[in-house]
Residue frames relative to the residue before (quaternion, step in Angstrom):
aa qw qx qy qz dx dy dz
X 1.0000 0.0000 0.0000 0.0000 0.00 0.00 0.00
X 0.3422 -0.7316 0.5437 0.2280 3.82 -0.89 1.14
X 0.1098 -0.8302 0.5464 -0.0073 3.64 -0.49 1.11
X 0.6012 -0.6683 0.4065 0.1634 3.02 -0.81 1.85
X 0.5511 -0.3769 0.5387 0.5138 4.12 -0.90 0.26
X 0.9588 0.1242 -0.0575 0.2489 3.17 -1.75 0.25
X 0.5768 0.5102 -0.5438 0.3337 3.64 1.22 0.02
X 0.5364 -0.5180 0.4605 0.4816 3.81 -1.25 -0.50
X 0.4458 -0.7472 0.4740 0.1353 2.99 -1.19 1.07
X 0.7499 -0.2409 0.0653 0.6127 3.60 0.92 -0.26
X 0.4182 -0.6047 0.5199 0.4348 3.40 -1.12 0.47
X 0.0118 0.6022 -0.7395 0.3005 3.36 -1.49 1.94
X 0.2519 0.7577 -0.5970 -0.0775 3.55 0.01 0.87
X 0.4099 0.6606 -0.5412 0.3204 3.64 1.10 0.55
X 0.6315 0.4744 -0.3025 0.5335 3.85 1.42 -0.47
X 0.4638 0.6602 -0.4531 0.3791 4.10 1.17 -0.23
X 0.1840 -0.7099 0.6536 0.1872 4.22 -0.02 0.23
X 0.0678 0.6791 -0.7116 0.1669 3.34 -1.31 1.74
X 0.5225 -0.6269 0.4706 0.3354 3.30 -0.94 1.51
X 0.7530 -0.4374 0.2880 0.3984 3.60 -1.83 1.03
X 0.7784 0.3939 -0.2117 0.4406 3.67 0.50 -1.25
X 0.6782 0.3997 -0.4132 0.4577 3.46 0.56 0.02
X 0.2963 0.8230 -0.3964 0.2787 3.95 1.43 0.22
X 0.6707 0.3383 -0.2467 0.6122 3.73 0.69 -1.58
X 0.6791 0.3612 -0.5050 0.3916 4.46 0.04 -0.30
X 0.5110 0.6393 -0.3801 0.4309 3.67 1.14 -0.69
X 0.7685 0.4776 -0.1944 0.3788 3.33 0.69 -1.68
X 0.6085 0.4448 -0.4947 0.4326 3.64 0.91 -1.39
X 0.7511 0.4264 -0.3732 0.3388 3.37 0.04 -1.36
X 0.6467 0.4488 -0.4449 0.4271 4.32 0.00 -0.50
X 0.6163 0.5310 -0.3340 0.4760 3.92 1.31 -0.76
X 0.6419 0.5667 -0.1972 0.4774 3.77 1.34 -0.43
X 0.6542 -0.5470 0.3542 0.3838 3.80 -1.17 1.12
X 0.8342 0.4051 -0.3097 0.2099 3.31 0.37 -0.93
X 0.3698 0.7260 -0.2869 0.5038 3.27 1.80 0.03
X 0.5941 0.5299 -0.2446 0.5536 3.47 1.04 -1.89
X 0.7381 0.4606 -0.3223 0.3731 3.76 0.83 -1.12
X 0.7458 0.4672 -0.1923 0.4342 3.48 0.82 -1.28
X 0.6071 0.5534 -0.3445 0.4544 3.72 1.34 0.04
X 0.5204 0.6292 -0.2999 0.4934 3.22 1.60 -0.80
X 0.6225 0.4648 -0.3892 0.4950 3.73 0.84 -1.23
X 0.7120 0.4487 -0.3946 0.3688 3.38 0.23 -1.80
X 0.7214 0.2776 -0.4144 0.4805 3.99 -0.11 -0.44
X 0.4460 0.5058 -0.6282 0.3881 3.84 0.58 -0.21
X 0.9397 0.1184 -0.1871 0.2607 3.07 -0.21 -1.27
X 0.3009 0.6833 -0.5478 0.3773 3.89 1.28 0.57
X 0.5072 0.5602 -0.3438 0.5574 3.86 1.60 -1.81
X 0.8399 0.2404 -0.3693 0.3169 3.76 -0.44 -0.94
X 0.8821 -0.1995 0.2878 0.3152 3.52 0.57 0.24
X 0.6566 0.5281 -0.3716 0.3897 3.71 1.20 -0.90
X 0.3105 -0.7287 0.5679 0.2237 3.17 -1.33 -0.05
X 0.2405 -0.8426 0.4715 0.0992 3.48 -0.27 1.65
X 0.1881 -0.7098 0.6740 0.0802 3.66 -1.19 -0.16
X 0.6272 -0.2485 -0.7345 0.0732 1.44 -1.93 1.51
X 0.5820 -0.5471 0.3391 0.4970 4.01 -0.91 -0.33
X 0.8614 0.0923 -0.0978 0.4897 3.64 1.25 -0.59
X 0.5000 -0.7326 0.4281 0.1737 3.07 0.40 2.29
X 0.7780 0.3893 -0.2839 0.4031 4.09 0.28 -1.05
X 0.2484 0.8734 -0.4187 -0.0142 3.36 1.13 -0.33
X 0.4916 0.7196 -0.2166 0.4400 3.02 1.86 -1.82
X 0.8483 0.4244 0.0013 0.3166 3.77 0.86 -1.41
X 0.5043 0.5208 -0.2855 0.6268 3.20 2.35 0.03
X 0.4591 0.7830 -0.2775 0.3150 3.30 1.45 -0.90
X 0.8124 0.0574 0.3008 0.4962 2.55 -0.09 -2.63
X 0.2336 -0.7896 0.5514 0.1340 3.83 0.32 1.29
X 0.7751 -0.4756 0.3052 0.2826 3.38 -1.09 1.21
X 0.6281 0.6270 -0.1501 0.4358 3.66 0.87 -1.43
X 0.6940 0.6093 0.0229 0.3830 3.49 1.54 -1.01
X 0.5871 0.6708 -0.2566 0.3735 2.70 1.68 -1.34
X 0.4038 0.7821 -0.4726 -0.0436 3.85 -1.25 0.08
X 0.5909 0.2575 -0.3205 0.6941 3.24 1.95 1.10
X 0.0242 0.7233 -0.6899 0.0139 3.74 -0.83 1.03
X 0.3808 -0.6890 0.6157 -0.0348 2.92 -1.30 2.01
X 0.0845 0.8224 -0.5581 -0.0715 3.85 -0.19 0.60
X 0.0025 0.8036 -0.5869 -0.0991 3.41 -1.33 0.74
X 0.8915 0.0080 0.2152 0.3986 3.11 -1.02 -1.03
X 0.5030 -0.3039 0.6753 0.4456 2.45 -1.43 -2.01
X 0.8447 -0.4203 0.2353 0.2334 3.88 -1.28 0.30
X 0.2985 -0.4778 0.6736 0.4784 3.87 -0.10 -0.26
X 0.2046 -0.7396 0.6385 -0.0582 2.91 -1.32 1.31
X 0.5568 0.5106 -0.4048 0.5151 4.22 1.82 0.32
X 0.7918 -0.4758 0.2686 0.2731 3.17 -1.25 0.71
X 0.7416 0.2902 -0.0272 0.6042 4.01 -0.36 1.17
X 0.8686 0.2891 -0.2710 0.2975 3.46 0.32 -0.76
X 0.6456 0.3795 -0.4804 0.4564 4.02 1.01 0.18
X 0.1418 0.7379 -0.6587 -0.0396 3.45 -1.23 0.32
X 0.8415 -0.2783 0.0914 0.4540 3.34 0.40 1.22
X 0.7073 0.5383 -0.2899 0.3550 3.83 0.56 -0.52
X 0.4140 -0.6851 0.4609 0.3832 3.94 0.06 -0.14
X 0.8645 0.0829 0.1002 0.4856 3.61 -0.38 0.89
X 0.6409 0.2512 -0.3478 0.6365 3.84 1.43 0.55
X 0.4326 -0.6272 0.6406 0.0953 2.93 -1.78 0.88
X 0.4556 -0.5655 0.5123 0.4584 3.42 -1.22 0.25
X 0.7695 -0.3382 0.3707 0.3951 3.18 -2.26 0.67
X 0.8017 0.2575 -0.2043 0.4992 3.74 -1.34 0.51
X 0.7374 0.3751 -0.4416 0.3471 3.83 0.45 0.18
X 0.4851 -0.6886 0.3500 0.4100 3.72 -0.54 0.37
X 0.7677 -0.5024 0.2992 0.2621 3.33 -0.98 0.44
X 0.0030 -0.8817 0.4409 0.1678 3.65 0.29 0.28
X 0.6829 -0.6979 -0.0323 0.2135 3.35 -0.66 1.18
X 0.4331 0.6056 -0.4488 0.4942 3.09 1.43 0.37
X 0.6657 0.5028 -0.3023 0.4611 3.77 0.95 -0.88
X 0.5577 0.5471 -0.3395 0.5238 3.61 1.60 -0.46
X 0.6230 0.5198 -0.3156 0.4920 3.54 0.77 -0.96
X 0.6173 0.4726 -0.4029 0.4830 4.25 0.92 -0.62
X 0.7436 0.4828 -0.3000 0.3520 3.35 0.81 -1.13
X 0.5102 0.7256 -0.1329 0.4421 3.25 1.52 -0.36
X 0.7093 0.4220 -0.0654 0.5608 2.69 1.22 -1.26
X 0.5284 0.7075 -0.1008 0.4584 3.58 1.30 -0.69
X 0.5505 0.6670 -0.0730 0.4967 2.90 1.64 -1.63
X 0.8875 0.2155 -0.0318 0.4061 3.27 0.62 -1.42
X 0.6752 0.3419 -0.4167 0.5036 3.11 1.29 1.29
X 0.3192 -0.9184 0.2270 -0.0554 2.21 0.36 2.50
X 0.6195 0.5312 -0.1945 0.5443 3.43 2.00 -0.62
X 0.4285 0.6683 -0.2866 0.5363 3.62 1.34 0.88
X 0.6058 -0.4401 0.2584 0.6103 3.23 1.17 0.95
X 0.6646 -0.3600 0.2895 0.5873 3.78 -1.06 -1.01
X 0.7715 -0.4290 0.4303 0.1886 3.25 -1.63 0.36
X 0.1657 -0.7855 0.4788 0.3554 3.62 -0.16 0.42
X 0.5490 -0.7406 0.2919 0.2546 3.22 -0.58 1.48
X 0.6129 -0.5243 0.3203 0.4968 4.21 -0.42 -0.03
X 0.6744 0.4406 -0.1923 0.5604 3.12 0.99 -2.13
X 0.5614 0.4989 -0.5095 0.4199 4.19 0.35 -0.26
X 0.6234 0.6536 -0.2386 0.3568 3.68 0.87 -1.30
X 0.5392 0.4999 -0.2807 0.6169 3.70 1.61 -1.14
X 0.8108 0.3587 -0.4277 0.1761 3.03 -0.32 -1.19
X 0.8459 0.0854 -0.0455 0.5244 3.51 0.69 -0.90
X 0.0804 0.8161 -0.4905 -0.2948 3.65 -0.66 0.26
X 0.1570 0.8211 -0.5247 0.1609 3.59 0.37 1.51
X 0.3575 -0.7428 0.5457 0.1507 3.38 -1.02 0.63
X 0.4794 0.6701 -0.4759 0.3076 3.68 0.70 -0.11
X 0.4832 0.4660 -0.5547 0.4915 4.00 0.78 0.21
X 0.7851 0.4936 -0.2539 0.2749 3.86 0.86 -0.93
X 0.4837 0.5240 -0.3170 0.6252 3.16 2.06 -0.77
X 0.7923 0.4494 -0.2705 0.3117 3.77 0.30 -0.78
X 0.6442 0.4105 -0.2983 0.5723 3.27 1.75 0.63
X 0.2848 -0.8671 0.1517 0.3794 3.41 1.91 0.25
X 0.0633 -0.4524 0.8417 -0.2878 2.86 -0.82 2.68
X 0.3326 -0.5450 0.7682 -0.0462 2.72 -1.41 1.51
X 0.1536 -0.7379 0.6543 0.0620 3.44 -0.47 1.80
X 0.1843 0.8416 -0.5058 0.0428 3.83 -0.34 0.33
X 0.0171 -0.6744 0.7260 0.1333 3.49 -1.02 0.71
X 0.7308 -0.5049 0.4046 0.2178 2.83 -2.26 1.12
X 0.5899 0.1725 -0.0225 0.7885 4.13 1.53 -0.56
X 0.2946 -0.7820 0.5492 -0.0105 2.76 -1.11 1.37
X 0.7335 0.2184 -0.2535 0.5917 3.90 1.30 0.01
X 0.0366 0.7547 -0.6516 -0.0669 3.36 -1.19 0.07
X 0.6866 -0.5234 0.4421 0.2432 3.53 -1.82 0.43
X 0.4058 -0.7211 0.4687 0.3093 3.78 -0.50 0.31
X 0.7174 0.2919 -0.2388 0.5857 3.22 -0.23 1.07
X 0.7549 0.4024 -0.1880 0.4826 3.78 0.91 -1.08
X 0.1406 -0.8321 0.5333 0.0589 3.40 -0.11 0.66
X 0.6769 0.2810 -0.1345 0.6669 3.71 -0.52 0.85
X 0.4866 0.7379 -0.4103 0.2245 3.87 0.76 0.11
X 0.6706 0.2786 -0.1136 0.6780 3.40 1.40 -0.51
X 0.2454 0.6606 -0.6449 0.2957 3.88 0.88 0.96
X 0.9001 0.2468 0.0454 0.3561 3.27 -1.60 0.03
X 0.5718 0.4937 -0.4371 0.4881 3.51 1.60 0.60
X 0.8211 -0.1803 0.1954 0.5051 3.99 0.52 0.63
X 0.6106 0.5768 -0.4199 0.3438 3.96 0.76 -0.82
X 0.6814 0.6525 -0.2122 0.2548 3.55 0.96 -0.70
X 0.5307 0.5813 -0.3568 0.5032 2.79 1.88 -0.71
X 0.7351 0.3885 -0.3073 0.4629 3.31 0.59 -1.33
X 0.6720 0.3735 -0.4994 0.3995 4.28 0.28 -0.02
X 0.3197 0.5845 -0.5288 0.5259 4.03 1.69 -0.08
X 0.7475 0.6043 -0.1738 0.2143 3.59 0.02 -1.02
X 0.6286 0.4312 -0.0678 0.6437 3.15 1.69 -1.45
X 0.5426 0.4039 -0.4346 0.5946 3.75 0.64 -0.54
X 0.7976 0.2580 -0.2766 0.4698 4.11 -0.31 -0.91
X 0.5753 0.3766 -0.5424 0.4828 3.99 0.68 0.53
X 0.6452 0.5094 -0.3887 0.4161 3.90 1.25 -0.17
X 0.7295 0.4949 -0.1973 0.4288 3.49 1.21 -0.61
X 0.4876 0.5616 -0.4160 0.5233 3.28 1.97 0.38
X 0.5860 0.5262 -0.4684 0.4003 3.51 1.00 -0.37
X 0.5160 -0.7103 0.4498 0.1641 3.40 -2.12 0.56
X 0.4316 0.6240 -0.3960 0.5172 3.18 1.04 1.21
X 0.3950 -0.7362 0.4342 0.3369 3.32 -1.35 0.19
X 0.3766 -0.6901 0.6180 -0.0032 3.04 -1.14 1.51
X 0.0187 -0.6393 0.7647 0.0780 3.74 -1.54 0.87
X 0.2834 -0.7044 0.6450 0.0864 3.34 -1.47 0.99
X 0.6486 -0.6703 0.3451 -0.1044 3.63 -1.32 1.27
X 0.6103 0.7308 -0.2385 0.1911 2.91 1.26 -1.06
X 0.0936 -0.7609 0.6359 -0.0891 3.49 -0.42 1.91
X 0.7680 -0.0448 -0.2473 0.5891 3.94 -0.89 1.57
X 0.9143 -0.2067 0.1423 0.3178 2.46 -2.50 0.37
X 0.7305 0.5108 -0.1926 0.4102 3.06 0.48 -2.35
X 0.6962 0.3552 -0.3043 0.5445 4.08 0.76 -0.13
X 0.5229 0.5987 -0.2746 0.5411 3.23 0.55 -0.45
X 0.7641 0.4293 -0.2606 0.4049 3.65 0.80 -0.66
X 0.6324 0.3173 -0.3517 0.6129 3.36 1.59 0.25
X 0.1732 0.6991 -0.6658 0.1950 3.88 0.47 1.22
X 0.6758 0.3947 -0.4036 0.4739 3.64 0.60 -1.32
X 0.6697 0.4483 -0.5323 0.2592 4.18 0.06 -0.07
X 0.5555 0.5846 -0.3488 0.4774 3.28 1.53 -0.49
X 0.6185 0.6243 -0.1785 0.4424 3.67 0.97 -0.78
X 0.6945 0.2403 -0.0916 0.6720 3.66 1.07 -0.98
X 0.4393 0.6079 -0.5878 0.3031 3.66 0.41 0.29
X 0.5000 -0.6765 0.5407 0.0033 2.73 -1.15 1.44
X 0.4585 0.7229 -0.3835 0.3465 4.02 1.09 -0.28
X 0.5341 -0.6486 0.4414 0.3148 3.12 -1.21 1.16
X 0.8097 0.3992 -0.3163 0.2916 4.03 0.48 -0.34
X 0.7390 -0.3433 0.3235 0.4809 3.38 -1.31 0.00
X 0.2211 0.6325 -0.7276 -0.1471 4.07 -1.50 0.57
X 0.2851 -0.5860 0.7425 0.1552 2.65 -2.20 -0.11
X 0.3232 0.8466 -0.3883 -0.1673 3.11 -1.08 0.71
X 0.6460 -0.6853 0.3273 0.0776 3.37 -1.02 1.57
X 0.1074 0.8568 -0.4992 0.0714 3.66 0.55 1.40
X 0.1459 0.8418 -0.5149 0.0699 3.59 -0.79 1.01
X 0.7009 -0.3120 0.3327 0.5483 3.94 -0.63 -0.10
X 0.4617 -0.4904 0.6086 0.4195 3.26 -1.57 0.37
X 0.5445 -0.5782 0.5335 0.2908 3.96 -1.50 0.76
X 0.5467 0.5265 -0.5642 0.3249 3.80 0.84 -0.10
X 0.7076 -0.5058 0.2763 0.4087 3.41 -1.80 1.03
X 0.5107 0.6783 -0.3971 0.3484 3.69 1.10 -1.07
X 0.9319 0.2329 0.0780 0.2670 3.81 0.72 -1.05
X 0.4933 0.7054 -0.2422 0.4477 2.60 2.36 -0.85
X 0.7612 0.3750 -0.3198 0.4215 3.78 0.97 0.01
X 0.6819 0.5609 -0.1984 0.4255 3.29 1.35 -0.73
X 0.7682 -0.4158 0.3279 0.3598 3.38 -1.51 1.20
X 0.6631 -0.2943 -0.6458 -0.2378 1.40 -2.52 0.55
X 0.6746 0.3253 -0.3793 0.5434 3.89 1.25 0.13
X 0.0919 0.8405 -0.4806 -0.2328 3.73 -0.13 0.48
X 0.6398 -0.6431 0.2031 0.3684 3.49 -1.00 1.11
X 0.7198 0.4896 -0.2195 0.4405 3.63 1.56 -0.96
X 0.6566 0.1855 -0.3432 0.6455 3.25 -0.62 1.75
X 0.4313 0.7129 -0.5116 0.2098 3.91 0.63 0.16
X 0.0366 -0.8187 0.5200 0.2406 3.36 1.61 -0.85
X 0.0761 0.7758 -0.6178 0.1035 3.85 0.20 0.97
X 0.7384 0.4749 -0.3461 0.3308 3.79 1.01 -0.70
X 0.5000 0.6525 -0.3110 0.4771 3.21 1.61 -0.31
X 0.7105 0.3827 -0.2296 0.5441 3.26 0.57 -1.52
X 0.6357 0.5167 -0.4611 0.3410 3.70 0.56 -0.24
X 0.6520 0.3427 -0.2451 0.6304 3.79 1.12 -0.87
X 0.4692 0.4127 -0.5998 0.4997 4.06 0.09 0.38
X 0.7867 0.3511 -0.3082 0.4035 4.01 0.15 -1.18
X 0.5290 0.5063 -0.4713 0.4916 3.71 1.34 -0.46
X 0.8021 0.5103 -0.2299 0.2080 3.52 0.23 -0.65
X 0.2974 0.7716 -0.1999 0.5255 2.81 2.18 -0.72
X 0.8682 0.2007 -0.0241 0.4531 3.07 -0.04 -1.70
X 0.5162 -0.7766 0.1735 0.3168 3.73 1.50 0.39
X 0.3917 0.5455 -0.6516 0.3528 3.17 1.09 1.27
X 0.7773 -0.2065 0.4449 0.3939 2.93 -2.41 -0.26
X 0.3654 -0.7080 0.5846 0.1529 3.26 -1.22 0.63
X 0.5347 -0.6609 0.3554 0.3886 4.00 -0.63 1.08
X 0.0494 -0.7790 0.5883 0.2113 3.73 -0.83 0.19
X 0.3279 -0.7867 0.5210 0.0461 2.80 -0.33 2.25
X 0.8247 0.3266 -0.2633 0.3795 3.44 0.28 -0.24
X 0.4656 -0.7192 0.5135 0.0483 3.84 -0.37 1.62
X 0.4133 -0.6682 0.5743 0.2301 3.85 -1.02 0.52
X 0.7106 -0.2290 0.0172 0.6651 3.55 0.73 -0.49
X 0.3282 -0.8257 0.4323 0.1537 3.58 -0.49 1.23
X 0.5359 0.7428 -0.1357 0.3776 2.69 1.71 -0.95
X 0.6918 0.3528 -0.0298 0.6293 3.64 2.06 -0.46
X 0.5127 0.5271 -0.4015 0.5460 3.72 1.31 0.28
């Protein structure tokens, strides 16, 4: 089978690279039926032909090591067009153009102007990676970690959830303060773990629309004007961490 740049080639999460501390949440869950279940699909349907995304589902977890964490971004499910998922929630690799929901963050970003500097427009073109944000720990994360090209939502509700249920409540055991992300439904469905967490540190969490154009204005939380990066480094600081620098000198090179 000729395999396109960037799709997954087979389901192999012993070849996926996850930082040391995120190993035992990786492991319970791949040692567990529902894994055994949701690998079966993914090669079912890689064998019949589909074309999955991204190529390394953990990407989110090689990134940003566990120890690091102190902003979890939650979406979806993957970009699901050609080239653009590679593991991060909502960034694209270096050199692809932004797609509009990731325009709508930078946008949004934009207009909280007392957040260090703005993230300039012409910065926003050039690159829409996230790895300056994962490499200061944002926990990019989507709620399903593969999806179909073209099919969006295609691998919802087949097993991925347990194991991103899992990562959100190995981040809220840590003793630090921790803001939580959570843009649509599918994020939004892990408010009550953020709520009953039992962790020794300060959270916050920060519930708005998904940023795609479809939603990013409409009720009842809409995502534009939510100012979530602001309010995220006012509550980091509060509780005395380092505030996130959301805006990168040349993202496009990190």
């Amino acid at each position: 089978m000729l395999l396109r740049e960037g799709q997954l080639a087979a389901w192999n999460p012993g070849e996926w690279l996850v930082a040391g501390d995120w190993r035992p949440v990786v492991r319970q869950f791949l040692g567990g039926e529902v894994a055994r279940r949701l690998g079966a699909y993914v090669q079912a349907r890689i064998d019949a032909g589909a074309i999955v995304y991204p190529p390394m589902p953990f990407q989110a977890l090689a990134v940003t090591p566990l120890r690091d964490v102190r902003v979890v971004i939650l979406g979806q499910d993957p970009y699901h067009g050609a080239g653009q998922a590679h593991g991060l929630a909502f960034s694209v690799p270096p050199g692809v153009r932004p797609p509009p929901s990731l325009r709508n963050i930078f946008q949004e970003l934009a207009r909280g102007s007392d957040i260090a500097e703005p993230m300039a427009e012409s910065a926003a073109a050039r690159s829409g990676s996230l790895l300056p944000w994962a490499r200061q720990g944002v926990l990019l994360l989507n709620t399903c970690l593969t999806v179909e090209a073209g099919l969006p939502a295609s691998h919802a509700k087949r097993g991925w959830e347990v194991l991103t249920d899992a990562i959100v409540e190995a981040v809220l055991t840590q003793p630090r303060p921790v803001v939580c992300m959570l843009w649509g439904a599918q994020a939004q469905a892990k408010r009550a773990l953020v709520d009953t967490s039992s962790g020794w540190g300060a959270r916050l969490a920060l519930c708005a629309n998904h940023p795609s154009p479809l939603s990013a204005r409409r009720p009842p939380i809409p995502f534009v004007g939510c100012n979530h990066f602001q309010l995220a480094n006012q509550f980091l600081q509060k509780h005395g961490a380092a505030p996130v620098l959301w805006r990168a000198e040349n993202p496009g090179e990190n």
